[in-house]
N, CA, C and O atoms as a MOPAC input file, in Angstrom:
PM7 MOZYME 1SCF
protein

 N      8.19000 1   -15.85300 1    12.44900 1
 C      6.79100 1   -16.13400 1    12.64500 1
 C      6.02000 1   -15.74200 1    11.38800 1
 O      6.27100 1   -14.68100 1    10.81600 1
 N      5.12700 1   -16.54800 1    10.97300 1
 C      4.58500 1   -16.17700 1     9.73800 1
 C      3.49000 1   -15.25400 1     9.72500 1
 O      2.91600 1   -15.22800 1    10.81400 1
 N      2.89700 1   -14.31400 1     8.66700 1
 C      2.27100 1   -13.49300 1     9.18200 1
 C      0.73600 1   -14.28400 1     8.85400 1
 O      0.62400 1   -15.19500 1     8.03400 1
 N     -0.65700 1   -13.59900 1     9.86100 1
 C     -1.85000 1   -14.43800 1     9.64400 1
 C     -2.56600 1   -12.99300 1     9.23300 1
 O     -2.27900 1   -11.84300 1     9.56400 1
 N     -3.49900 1   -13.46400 1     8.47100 1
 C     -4.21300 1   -13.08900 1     7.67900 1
 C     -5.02800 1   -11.12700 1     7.61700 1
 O     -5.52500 1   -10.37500 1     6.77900 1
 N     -4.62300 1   -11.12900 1     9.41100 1
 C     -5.04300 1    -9.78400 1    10.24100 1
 C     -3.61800 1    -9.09100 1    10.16300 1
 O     -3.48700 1    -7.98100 1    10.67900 1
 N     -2.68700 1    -9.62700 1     9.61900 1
 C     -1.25200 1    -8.84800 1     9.80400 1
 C     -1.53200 1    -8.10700 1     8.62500 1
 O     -1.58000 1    -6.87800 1     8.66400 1
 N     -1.71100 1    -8.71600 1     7.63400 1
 C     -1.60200 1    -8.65600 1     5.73100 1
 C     -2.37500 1    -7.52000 1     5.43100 1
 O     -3.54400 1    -7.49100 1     5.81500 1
 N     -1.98300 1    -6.75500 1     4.91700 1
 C     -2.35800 1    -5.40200 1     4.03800 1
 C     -2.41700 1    -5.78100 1     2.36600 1
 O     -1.74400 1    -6.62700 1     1.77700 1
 N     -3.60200 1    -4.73000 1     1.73200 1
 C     -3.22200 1    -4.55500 1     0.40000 1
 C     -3.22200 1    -2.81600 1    -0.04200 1
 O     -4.18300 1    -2.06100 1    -0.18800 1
 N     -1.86600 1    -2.57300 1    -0.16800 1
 C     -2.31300 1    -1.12500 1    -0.64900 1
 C     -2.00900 1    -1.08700 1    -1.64600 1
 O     -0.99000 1    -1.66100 1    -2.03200 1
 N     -2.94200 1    -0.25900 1    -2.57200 1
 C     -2.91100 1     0.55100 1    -3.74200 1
 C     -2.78300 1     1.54600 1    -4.47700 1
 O     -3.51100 1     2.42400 1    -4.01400 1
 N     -2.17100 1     1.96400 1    -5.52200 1
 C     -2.07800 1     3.07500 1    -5.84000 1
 C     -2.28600 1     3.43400 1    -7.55900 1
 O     -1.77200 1     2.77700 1    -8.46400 1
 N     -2.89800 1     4.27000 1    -7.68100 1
 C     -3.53800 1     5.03500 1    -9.04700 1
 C     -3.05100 1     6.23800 1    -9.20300 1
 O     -3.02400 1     6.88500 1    -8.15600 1
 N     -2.55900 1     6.90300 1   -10.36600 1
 C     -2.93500 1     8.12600 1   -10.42000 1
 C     -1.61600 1     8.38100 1   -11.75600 1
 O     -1.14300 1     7.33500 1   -12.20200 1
 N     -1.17600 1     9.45500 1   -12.22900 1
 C     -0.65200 1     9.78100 1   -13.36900 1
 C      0.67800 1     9.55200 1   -13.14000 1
 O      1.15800 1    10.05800 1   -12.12500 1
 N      1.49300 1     8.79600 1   -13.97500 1
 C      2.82600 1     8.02700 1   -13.52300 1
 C      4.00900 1     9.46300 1   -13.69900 1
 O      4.04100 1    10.31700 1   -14.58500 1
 N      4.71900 1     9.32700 1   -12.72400 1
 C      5.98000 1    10.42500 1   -12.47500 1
 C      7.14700 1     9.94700 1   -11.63100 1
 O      6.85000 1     9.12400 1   -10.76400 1
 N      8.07200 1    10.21000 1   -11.69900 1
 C      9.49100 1     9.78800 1   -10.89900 1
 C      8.92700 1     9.04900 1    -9.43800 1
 O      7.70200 1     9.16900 1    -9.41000 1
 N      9.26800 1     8.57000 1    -8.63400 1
 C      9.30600 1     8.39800 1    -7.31400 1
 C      8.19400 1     7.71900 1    -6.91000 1
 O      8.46500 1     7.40900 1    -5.75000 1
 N      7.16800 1     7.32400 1    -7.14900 1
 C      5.94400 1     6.70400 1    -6.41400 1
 C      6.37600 1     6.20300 1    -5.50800 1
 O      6.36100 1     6.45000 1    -4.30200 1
 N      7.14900 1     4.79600 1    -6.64600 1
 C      6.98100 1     3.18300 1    -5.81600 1
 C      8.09200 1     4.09500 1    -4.37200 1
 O      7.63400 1     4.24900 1    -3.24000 1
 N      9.24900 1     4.48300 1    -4.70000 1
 C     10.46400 1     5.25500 1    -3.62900 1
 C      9.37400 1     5.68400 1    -2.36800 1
 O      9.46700 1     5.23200 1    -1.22700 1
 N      8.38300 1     6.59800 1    -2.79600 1
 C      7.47300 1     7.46600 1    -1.53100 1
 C      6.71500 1     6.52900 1    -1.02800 1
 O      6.70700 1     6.40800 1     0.19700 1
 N      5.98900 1     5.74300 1    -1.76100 1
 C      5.13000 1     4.78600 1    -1.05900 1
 C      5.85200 1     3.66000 1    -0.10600 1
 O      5.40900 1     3.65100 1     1.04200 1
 N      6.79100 1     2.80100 1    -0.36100 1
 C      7.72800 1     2.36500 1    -0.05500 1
 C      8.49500 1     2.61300 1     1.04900 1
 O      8.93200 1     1.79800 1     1.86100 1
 N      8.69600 1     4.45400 1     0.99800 1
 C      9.30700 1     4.74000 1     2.21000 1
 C      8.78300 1     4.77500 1     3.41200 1
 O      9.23900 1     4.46400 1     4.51300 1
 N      7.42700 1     5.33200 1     2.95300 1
 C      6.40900 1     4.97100 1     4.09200 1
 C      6.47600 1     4.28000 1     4.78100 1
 O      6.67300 1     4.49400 1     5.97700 1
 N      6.29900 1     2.94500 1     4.12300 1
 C      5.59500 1     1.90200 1     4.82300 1
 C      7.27000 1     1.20000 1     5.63800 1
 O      7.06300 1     0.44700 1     6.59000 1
 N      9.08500 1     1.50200 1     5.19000 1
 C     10.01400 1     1.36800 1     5.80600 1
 C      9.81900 1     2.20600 1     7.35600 1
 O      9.92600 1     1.68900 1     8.46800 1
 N      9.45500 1     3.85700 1     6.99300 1
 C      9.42900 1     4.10300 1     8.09200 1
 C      8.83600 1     3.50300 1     9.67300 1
 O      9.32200 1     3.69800 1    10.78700 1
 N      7.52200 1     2.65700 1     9.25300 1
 C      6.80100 1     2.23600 1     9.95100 1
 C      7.11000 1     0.74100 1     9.86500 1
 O      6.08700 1     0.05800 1     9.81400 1
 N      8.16700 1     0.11100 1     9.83700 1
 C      8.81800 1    -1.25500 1     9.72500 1
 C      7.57500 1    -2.25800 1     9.30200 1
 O      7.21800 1    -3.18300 1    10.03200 1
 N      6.92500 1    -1.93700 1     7.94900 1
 C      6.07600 1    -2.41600 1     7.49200 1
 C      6.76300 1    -3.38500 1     6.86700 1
 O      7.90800 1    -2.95000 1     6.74800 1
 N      6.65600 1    -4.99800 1     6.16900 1
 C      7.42200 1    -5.68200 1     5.19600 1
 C      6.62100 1    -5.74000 1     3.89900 1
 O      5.46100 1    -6.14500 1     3.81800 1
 N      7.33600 1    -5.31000 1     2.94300 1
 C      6.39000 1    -5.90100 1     1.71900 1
 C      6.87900 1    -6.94400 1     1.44700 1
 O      8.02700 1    -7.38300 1     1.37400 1
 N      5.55000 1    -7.44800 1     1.24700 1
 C      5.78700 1    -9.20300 1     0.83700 1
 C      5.67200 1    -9.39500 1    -1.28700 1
 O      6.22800 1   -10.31700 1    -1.88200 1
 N      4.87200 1    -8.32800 1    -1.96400 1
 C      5.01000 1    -8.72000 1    -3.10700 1
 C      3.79400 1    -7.21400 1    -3.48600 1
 O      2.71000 1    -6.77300 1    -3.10400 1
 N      4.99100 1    -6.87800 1    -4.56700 1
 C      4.41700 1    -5.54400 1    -5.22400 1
 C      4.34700 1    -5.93500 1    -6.96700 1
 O      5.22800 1    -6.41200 1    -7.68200 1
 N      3.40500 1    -5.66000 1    -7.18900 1
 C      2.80700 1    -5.39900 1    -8.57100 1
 C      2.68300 1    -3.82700 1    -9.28700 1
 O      2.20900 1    -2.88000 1    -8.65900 1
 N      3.12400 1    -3.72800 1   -10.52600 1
 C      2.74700 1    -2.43900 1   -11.11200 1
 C      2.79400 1    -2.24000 1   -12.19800 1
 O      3.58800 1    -2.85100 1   -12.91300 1
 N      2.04800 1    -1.42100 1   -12.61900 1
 C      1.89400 1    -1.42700 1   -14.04100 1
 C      1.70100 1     0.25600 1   -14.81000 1
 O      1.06100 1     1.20900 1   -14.36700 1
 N      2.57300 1     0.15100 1   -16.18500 1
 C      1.77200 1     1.73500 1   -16.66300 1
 C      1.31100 1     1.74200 1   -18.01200 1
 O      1.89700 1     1.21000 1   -18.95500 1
 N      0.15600 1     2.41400 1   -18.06700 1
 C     -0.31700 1     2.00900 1   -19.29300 1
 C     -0.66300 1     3.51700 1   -19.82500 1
 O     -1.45500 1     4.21000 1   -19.18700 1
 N     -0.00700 1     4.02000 1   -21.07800 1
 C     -0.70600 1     5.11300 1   -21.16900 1
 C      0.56500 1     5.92100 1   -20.22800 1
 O      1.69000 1     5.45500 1   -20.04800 1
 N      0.05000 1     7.24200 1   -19.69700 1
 C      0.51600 1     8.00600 1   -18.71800 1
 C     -0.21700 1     7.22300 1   -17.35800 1
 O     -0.12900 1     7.97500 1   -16.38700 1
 N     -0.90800 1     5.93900 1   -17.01500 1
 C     -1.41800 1     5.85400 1   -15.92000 1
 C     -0.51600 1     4.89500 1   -15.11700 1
 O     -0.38200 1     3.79900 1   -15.65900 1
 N      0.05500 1     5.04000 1   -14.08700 1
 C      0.12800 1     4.48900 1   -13.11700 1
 C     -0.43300 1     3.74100 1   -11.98600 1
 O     -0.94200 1     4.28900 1   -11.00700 1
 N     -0.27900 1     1.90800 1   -12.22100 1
 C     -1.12400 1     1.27500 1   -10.78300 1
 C     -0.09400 1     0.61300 1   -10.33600 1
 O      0.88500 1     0.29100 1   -11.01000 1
 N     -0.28900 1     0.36600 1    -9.08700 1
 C      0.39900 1    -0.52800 1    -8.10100 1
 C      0.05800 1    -0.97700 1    -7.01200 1
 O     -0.38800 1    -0.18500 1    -6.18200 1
 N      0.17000 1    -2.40800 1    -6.68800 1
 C     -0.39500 1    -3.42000 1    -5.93200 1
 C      0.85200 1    -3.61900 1    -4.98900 1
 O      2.08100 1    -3.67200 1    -5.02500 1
 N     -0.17700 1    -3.69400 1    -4.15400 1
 C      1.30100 1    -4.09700 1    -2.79300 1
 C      0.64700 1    -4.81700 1    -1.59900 1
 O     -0.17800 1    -4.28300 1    -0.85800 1
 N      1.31400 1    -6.70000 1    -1.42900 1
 C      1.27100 1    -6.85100 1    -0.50900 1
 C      1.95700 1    -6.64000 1     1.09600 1
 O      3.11100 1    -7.05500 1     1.20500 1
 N      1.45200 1    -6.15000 1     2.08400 1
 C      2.48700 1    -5.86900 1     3.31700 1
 C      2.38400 1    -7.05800 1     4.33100 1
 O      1.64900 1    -8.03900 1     4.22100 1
 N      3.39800 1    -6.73500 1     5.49300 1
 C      2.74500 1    -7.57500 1     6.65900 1
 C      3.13400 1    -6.88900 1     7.94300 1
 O      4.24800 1    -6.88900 1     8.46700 1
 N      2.05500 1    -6.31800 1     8.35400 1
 C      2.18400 1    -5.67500 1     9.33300 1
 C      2.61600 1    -5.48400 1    11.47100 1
 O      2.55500 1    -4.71200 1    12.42800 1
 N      3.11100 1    -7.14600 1    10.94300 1
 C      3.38000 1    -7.92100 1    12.61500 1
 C      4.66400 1    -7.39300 1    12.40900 1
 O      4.53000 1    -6.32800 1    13.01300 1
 N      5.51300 1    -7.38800 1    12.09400 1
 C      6.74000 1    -6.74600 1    12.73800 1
 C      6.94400 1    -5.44600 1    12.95200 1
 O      7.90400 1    -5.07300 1    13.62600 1
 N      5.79400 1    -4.31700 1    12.23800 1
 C      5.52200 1    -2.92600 1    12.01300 1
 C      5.92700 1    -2.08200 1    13.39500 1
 O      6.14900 1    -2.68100 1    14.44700 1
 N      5.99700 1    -0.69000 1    13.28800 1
 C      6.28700 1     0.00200 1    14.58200 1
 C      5.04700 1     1.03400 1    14.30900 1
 O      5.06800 1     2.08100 1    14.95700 1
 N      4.17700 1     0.85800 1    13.57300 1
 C      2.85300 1     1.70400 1    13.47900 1
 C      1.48600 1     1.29500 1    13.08000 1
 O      1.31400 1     0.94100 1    11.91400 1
 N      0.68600 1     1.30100 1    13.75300 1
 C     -0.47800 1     0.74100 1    13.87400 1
 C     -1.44800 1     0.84600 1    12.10900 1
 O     -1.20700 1     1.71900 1    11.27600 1
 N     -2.30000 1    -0.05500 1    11.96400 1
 C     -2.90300 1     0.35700 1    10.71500 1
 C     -3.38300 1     1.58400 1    10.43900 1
 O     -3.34000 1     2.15300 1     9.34800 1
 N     -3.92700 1     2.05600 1    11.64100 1
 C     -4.55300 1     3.49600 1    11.39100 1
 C     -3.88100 1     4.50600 1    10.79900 1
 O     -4.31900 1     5.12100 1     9.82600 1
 N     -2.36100 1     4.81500 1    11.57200 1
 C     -1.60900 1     5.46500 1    10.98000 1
 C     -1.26600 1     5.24500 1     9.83200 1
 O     -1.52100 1     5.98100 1     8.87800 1
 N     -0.59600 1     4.11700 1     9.78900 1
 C     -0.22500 1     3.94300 1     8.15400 1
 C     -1.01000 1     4.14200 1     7.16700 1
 O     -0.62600 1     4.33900 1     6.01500 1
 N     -2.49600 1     4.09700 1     7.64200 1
 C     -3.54700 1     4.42800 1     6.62000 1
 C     -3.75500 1     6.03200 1     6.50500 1
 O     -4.46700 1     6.48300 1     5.60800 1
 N     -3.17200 1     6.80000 1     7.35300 1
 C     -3.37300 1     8.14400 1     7.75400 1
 C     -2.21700 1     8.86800 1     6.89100 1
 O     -2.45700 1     9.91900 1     6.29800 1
 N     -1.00900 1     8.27800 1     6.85300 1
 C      0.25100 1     8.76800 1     5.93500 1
 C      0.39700 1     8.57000 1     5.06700 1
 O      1.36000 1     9.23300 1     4.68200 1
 N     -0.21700 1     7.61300 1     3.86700 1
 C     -0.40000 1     7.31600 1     2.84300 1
 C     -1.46800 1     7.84400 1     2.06400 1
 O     -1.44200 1     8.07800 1     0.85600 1
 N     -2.73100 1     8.06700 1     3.13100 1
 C     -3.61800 1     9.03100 1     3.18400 1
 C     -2.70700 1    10.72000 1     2.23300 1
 O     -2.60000 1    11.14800 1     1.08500 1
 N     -2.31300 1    11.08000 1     3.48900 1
 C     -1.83600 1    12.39000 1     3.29100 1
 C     -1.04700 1    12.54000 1     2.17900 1
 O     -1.02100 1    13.59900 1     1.55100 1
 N     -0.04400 1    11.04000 1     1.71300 1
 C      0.83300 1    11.26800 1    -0.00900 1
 C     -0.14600 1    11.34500 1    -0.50700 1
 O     -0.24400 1    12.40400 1    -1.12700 1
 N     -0.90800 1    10.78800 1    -0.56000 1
 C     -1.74500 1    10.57800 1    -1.98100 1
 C     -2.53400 1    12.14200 1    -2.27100 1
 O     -2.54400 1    12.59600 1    -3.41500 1
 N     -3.10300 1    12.80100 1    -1.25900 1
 C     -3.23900 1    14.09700 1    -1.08400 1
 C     -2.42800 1    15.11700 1    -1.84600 1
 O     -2.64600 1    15.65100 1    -2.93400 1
 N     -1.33400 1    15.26000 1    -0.90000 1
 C     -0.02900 1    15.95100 1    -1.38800 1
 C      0.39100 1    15.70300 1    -3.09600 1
 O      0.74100 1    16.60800 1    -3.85300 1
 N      0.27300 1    14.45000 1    -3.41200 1
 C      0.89600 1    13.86700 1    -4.79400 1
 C     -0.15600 1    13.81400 1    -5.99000 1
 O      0.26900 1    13.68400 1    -7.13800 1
 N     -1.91900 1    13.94300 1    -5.66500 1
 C     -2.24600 1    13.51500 1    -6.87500 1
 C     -2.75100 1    12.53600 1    -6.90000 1
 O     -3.60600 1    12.51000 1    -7.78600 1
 N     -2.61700 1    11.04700 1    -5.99000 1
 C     -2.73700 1     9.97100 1    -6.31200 1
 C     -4.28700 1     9.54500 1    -5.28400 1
 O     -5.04100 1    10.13500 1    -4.51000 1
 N     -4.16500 1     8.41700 1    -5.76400 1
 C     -5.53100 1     7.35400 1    -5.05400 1
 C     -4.61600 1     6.40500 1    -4.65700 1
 O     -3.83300 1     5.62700 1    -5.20300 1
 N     -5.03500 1     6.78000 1    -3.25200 1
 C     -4.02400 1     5.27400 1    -2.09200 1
 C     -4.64300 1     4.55400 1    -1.34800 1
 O     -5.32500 1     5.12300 1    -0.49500 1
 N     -4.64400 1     3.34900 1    -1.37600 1
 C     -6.02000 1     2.56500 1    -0.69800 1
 C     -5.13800 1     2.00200 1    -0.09700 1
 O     -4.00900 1     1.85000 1    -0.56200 1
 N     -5.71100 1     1.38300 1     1.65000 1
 C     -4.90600 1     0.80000 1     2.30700 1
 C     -6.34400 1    -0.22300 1     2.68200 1
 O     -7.47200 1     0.26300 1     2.59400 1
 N     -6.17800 1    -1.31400 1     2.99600 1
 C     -7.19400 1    -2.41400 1     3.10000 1
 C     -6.50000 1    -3.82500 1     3.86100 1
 O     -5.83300 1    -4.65100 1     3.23800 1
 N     -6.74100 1    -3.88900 1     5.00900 1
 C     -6.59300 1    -5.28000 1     5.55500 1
 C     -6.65900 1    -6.21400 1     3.95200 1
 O     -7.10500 1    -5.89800 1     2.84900 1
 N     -5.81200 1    -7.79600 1     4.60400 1
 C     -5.93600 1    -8.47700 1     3.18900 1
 C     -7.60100 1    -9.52100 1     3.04500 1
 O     -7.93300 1   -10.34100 1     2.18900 1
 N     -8.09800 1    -9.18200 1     3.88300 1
 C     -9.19400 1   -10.31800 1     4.42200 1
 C    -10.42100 1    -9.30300 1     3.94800 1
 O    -11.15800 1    -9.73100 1     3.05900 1
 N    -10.59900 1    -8.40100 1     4.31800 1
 C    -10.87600 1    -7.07300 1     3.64700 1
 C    -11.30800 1    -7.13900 1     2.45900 1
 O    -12.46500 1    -7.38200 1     2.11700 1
 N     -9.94800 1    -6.81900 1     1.45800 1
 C     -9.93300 1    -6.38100 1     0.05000 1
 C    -10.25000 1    -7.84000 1    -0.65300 1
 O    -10.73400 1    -7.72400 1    -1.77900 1
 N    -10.03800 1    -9.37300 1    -0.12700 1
 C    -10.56400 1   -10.29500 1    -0.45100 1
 C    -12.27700 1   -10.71700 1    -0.51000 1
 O    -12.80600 1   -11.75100 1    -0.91900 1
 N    -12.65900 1    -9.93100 1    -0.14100 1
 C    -14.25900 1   -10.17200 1     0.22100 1
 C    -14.53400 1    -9.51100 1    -0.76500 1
 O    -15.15600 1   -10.05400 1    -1.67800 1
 N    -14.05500 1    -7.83100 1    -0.87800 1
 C    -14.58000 1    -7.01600 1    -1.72700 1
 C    -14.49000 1    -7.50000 1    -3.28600 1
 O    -15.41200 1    -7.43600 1    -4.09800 1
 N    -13.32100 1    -7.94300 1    -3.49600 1
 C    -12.97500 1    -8.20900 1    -5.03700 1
 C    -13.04900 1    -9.98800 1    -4.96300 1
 O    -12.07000 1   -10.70300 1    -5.18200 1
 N    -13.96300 1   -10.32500 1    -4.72700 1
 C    -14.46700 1   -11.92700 1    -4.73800 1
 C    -15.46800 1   -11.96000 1    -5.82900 1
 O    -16.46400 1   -11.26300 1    -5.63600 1
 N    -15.40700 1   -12.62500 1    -6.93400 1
 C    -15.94100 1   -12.93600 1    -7.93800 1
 C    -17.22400 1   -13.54000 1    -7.60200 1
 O    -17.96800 1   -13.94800 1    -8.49400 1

């Protein structure tokens, strides 16, 4: 089943590049049978970004949570983790 537009996540991540991100972020979103559909990243400098599309219809954890545990890495780690419906983060960054 394909995913619609309320399934689709964009999360993000910022912050000073070190071993493991994409691994922690990643695992996350396995634990919670999230799918990524297409990750972007980049380092420039010591900085670390990364773009990630998900799809959250086959998931075993609701957005909230997943926004709540990614929440808490980014805490724990240092980083800026944005979690954003894809319908969402499309409005916001609309030219």
């Amino acid at each position: 089943m394909a995913a619609t537009s309320a399934d689709r996540i964009v999360v993000t991540v910022l912050g000073k590049n070190r071993p493991g991100i994409v691994a922690r972020v990643a695992g996350i979103l396995a634990e919670g049978n999230v799918d990524i559909r297409d990750i972007t990243q980049s380092i420039v400098e010591d900085t670390f970004t990364m773009t990630m599309l998900a799809d959250l219809a086959p998931a075993t954890c609701d957005f909230s949570s997943l926004q709540a545990s990614l929440s808490d890495l980014g805490e724990n780690t240092g980083l800026t983790i944005s979690v954003q419906r894809e319908d969402v983060f499309n409005f916001m960054h609309r030219l």
